[in-house]
C-alpha positions as CSV (number, residue, x, y, z in Angstrom):
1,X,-27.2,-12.8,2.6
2,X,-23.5,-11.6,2.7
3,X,-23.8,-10.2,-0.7
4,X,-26.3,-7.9,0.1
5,X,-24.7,-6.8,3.2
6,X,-21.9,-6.0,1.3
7,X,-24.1,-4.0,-1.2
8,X,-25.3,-2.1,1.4
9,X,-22.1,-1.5,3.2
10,X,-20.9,-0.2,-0.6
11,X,-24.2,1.7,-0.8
12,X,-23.8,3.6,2.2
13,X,-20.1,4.5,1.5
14,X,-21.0,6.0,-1.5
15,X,-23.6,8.0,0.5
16,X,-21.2,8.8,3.7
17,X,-18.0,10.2,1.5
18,X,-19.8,12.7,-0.9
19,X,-21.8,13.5,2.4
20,X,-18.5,14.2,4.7
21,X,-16.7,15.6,1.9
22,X,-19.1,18.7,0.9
23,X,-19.5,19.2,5.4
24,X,-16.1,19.8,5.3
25,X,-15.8,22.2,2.5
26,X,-17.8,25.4,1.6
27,X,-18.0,25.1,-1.8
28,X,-20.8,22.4,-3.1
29,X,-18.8,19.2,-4.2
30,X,-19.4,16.7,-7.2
31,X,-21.6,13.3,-6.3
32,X,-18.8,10.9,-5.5
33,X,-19.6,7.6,-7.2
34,X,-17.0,4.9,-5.6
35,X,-18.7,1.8,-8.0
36,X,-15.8,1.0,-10.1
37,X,-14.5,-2.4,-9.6
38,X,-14.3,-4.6,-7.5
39,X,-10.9,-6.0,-7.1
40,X,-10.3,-8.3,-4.7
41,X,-6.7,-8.1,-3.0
42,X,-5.4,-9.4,0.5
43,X,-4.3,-7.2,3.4
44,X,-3.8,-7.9,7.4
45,X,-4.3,-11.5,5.9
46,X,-8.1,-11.0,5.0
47,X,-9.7,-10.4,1.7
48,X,-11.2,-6.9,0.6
49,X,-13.0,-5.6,-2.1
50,X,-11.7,-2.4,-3.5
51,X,-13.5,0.1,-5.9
52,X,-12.0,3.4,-7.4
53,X,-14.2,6.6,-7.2
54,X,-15.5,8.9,-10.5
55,X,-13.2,11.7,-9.3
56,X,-10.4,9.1,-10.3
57,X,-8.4,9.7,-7.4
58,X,-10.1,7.8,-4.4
59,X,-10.0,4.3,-3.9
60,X,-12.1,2.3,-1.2
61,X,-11.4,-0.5,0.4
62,X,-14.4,-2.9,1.5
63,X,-14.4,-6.0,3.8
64,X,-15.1,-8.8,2.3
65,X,-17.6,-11.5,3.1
66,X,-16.2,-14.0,5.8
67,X,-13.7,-10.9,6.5
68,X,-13.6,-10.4,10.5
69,X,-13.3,-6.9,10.1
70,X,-16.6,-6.5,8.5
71,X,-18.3,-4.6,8.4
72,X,-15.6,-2.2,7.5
73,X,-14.2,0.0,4.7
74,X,-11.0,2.2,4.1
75,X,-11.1,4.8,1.7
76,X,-7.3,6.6,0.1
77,X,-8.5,10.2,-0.3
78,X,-5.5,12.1,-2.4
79,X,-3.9,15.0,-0.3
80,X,-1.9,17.7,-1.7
81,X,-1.8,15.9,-5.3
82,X,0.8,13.7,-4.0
83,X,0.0,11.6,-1.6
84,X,-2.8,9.2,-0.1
85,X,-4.2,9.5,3.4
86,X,-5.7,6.3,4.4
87,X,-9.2,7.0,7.2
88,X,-11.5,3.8,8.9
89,X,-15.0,2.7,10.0
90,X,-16.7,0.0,10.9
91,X,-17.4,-2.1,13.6
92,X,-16.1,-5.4,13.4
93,X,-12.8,-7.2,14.4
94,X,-10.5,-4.6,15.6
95,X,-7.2,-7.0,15.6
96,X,-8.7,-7.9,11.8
97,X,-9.2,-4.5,10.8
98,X,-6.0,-2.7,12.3
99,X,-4.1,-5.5,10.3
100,X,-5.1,-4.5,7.1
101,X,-4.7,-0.8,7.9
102,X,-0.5,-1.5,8.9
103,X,-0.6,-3.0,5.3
104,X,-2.6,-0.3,3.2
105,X,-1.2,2.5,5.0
106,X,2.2,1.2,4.1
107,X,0.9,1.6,0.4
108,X,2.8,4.3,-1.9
109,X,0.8,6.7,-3.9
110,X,2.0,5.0,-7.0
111,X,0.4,1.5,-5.8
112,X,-2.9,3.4,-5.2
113,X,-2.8,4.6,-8.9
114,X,-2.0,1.3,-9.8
115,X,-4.7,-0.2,-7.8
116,X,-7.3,2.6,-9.3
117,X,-6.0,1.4,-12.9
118,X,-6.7,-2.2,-12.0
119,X,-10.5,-1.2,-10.9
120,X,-11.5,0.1,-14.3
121,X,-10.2,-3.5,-15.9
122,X,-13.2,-5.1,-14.6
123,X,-15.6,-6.5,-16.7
124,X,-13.5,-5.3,-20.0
């Protein structure tokens, strides 16, 4: 049951994003497919899932099953071509949740890129 929880959680990010993305700009944006992956890492001491995006710049950051922040995701959206900007949503543990954003904010733009790379290993 948590598996497809987290499916649909992933499923509905890769809805939200494109969906907030072309609302904020004029121009029609590229479907953005955030499926790459996943790679599980540890912040605010609970595990995520992360998967990089097909515009090979984003990177998302979904709870985990058993994570008390779920359900929750973070998504790194490059600004300025330099750095990362790190956004939130969900609706479970705060205390859980606001951990792992002191550690992934804290996250240079150069660990991002790293953590992108590491996505597109899976299943090679």
């Amino acid at each position: 049951m948590e598996m497809r929880k987290l499916t649909m959680l992933v499923v509905f990010i890769c809805l939200a994003v494109p969906c907030s993305l072309a609302l904020s700009q004029a121009l029609p944006q590229p479907t953005l497919a955030c499926n790459v992956g996943p790679v599980s890492k540890i912040y605010g001491q609970t595990q995520w899932l992360l998967y990089s995006c097909n515009d090979t710049s984003t990177l998302i950051a979904v709870s985990a099953p058993g994570n008390p922040a779920s359900p929750f995701y973070f998504s790194f959206s490059l600004e300025g071509g330099a750095s990362y900007h790190v956004r939130g949503e969900g609706t479970g543990s705060k205390a859980a949740s606001d951990a792992a954003y002191n550690d992934l904010q804290a996250l240079s733009a150069s660990a991002v890129r790293d953590l992108i790379e590491q996505t597109k290993l899976v299943g090679k």
